[in-house]
C-alpha positions in Angstrom: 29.4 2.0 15.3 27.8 2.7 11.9 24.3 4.0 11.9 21.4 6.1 10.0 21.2 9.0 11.7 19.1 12.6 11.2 21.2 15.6 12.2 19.2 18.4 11.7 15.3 18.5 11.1 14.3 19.3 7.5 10.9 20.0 6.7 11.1 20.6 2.9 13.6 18.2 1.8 14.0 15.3 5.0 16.4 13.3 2.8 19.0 16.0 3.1 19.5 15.9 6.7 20.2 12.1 6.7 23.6 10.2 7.3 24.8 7.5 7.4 28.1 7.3 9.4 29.7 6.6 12.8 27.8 7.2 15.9 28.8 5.9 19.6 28.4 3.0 20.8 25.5 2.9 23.3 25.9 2.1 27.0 23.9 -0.3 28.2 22.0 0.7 31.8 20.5 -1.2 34.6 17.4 -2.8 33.7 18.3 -2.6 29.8 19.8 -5.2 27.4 21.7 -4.5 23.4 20.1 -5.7 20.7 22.6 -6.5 18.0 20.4 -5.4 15.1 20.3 -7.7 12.3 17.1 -6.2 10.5 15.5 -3.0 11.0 12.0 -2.3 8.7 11.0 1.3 7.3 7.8 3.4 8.8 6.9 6.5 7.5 7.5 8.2 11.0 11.3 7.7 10.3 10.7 10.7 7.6 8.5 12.5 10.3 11.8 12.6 12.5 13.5 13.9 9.4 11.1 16.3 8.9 11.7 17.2 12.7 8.1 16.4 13.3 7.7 15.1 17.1 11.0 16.1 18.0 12.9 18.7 19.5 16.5 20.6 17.6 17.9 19.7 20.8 17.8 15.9 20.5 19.3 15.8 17.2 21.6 14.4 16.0 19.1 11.3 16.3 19.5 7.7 15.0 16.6 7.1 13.1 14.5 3.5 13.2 11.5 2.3 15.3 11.5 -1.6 14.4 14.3 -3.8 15.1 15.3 -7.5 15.1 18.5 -9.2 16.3 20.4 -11.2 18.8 21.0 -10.5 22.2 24.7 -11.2 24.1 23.2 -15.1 24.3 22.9 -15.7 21.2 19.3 -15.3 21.5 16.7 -13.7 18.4 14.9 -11.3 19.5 12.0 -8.6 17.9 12.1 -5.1 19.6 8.6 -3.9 20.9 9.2 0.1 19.9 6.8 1.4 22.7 8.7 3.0 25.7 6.3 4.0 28.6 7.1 6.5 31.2 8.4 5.0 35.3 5.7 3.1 36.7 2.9 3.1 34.3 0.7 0.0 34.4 -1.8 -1.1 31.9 -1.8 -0.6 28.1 0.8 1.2 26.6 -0.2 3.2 24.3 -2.7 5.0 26.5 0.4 6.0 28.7 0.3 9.6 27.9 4.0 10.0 28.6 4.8 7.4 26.7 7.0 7.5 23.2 8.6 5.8 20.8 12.6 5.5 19.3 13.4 8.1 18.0 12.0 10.3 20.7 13.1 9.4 24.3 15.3 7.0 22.7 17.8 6.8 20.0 16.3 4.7 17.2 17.2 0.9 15.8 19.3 1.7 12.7 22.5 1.3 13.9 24.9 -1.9 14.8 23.9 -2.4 18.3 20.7 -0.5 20.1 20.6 -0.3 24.4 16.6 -1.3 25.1 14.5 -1.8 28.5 14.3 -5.7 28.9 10.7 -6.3 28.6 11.0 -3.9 25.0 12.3 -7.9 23.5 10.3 -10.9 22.8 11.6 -13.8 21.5 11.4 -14.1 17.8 9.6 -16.8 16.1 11.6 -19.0 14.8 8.7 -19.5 11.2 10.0 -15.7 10.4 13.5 -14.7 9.3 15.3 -12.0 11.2 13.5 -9.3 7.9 10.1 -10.4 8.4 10.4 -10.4 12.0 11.7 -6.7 12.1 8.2 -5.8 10.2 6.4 -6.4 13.1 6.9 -4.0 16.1 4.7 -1.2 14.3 3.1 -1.4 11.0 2.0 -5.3 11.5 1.2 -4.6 15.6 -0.8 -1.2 14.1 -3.0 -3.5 12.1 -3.2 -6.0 14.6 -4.5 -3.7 16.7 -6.8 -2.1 14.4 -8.5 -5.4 13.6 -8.7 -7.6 16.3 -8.8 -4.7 19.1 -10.7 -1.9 18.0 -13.2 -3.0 15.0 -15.2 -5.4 16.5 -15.9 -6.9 13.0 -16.3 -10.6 12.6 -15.3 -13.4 10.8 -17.3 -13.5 7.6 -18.0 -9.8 7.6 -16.4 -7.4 4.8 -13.3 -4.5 5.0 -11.9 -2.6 3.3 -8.1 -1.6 3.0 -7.5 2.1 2.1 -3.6 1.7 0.1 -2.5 -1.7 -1.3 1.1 -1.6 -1.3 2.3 0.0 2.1 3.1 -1.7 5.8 0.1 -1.8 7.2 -1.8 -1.8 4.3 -0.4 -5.2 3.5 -0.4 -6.1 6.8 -4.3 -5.7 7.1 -4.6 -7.6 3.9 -2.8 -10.9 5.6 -4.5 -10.3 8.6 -7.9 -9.6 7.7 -8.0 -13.1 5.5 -6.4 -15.0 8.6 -8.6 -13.4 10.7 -12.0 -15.0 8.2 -13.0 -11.3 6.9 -13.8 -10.9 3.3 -11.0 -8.4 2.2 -11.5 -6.0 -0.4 -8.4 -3.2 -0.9 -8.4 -0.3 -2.8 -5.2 1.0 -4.6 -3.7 3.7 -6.6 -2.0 1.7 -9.8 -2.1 -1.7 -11.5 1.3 -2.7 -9.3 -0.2 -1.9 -6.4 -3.5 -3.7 -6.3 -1.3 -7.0 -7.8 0.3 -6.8 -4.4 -3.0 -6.8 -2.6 -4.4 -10.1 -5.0 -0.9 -11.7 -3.9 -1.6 -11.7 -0.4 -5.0 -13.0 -0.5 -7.4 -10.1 -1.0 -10.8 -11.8 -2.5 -11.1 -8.3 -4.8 -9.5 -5.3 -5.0 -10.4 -1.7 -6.6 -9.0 1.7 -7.7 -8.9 4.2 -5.4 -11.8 5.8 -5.1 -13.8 3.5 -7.1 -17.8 2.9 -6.6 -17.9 -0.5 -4.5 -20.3 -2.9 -5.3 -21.9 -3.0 -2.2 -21.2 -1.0 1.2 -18.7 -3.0 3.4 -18.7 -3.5 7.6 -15.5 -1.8 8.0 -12.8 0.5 6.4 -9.5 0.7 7.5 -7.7 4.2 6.3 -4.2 5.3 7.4 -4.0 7.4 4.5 -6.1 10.5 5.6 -7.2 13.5 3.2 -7.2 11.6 0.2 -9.2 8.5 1.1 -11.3 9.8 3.6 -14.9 10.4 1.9 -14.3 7.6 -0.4 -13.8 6.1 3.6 -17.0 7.3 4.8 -19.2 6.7 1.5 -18.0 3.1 1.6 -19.1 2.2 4.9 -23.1 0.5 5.8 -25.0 2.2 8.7 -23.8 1.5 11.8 -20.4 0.5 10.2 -16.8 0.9 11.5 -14.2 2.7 10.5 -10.7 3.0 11.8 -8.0 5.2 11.4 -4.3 4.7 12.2 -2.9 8.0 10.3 -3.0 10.6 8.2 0.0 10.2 5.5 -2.0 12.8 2.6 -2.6 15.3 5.4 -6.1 15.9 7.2 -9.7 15.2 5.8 -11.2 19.3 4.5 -14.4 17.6 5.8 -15.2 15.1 8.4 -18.5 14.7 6.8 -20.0 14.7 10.1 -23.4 14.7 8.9 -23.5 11.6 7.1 -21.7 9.8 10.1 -23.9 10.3 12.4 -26.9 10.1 10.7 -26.0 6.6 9.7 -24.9 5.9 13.1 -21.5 5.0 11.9 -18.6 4.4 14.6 -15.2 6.2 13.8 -12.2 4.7 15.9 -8.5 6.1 16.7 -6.1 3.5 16.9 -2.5 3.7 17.4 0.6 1.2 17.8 -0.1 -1.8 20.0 0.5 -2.9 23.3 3.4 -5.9 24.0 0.5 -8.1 25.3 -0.2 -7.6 21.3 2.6 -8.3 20.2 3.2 -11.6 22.0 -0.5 -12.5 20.5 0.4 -11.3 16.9 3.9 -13.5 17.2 1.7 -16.4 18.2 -0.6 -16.2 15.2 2.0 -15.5 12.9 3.1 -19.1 14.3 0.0 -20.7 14.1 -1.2 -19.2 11.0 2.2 -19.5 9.2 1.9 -16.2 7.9 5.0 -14.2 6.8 5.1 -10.3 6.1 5.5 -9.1 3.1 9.3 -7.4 2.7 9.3 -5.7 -0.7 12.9 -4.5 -0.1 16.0 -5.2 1.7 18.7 -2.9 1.6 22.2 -3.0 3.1 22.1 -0.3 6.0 25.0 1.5 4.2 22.8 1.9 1.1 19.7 3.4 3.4 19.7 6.5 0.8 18.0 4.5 -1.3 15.8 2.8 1.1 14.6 6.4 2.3 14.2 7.5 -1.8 11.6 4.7 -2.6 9.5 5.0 0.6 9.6 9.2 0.1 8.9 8.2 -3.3 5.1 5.4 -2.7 7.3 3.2 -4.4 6.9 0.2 -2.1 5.2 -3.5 -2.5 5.5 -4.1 1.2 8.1 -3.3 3.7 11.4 -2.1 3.2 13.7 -3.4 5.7 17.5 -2.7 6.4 19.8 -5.8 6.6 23.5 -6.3 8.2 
């Protein structure tokens, strides 16, 4: 079957050790079901994997691809939750410390047909299309998380969004307004922030930029380069949460200014399926629709890889059959 696969790891230069070609077909185990993937979305872990970040020479070759949606054997559509927790952990997922994602225990989603555990698929809502559905199992669950779970803000209150264009970034954007925040986002060129003012953020500012007043929360997956602008941004006894590090570490976790202001500095990661089924329900309710800034043809994923290695993205970039 064809797939995007990483054969070797490649720190320097991750686009070198990807192909796209043949792999075999995956057998399908007790307790699993195949997913024939229709639409698989982008993360920036994909180029981790690459890099041979998380992963061990050992398990490579390795299809790449986290997110995934489909159809069943039935007929049915299906999303792909990407979580995979170890034999008989109970309770939230991502606290499972055992647990990992495709692309580690797994083989990943880009590819014709992927093998899965039956309660990794949830029915797809039938308000998305099979490329905005395949957004969902990790930069829109991330954000989910990251608001409703772990903030604690409330409706009326003021974020921020650290990066305008990306998959969570835009995620938080959609969510925060259908969640009644006032959403401010902060971006690094004029293409970008348009992105953000298209999905509903009330205002939106270069990185970096003075604010005009101190917000409730700050969401930052970016790391080292936001991460002060992050801090300054925030009132006492603010919130800020942090889903990644894509610049590389913070030199400073200006300690002294977070705790003398009593601020609150979260980890969040991924979401839990109970999420998911939440964050598919709302997407019903709320009729709201990821933003897919690219769809590329799963033989063309060279491409796909080049503008997401490249920032150049205006929401998710998604591979189609």
């Amino acid at each position: 079957m064809l797939a995007v696969y990483a054969d070797h790891p490649s720190l320097e230069a991750p686009l070198d050790a990807l192909r796209v070609g043949d792999r075999p077909e995956p057998e399908v185990r007790e307790g699993h079901v195949a997913v024939t993937v229709r639409a698989a979305s982008l993360n920036m872990h994909d180029l981790w994997t690459l890099r041979g970040v998380g992963i061990k020479p050992e398990q490579f070759p390795m299809t790449l691809g986290m997110d995934a949606a489909g159809t069943l054997d039935d007929g049915t559509e299906v999303i792909v939750y990407p979580v995979l927790t170890s034999p008989g952990w109970v309770g939230d997922e991502t606290l499972d410390p055992r647990r990992s994602l495709f692309t580690e225990g797994y083989q990943g989603t880009f590819a014709e047909r992927v093998v899965v555990p039956e309660r990794n698929v949830l029915p797809k809502p039938a308000s998305l299309s099979l490329a905005e559905a395949a957004c969902l199992g990790t930069a829109w669950l991330t954000a989910y998380r990251m608001i409703f779970s772990r903030s604690g803000l409330r409706a009326g209150q003021t974020m921020l969004v650290q990066g305008a264009s990306g998959g969570v970034a835009t995620a938080l954007t959609v969510l925060g307004r259908a969640a009644g925040l006032r959403v401010w986002v902060a971006g690094s060129t004029d293409e970008k922030r348009a992105v953000a003012t298209g999905l509903g953020a009330h205002d939106v500012f270069e990185s970096g930029a003075r604010l005009p007043e101190k917000v409730d929360g700050v969401f930052d997956s970016v790391g080292r380069a936001t991460w002060s602008h992050s801090v300054k941004s925030l009132k006492p006894g603010g919130v800020l949460v942090t889903c990644g590090a894509t610049s590389g570490e913070p030199e400073s976790a200006e300690l002294t200014r977070i705790f003398f202001q009593q601020m609150r500095v979260i980890g969040s990661t991924m979401g839990t399926r109970d999420e998911l089924q939440d964050l598919l329900r709302l997407c019903e309710v709320a009729d709201l629709h990821p933003r897919v800034g690219q769809e590329v043809a799963m033989e063309d994923a060279h491409t796909a890889f080049r503008a997401m290695l490249d920032g150049r993205t205006a929401g998710k970039i998604v591979l189609t059959r």
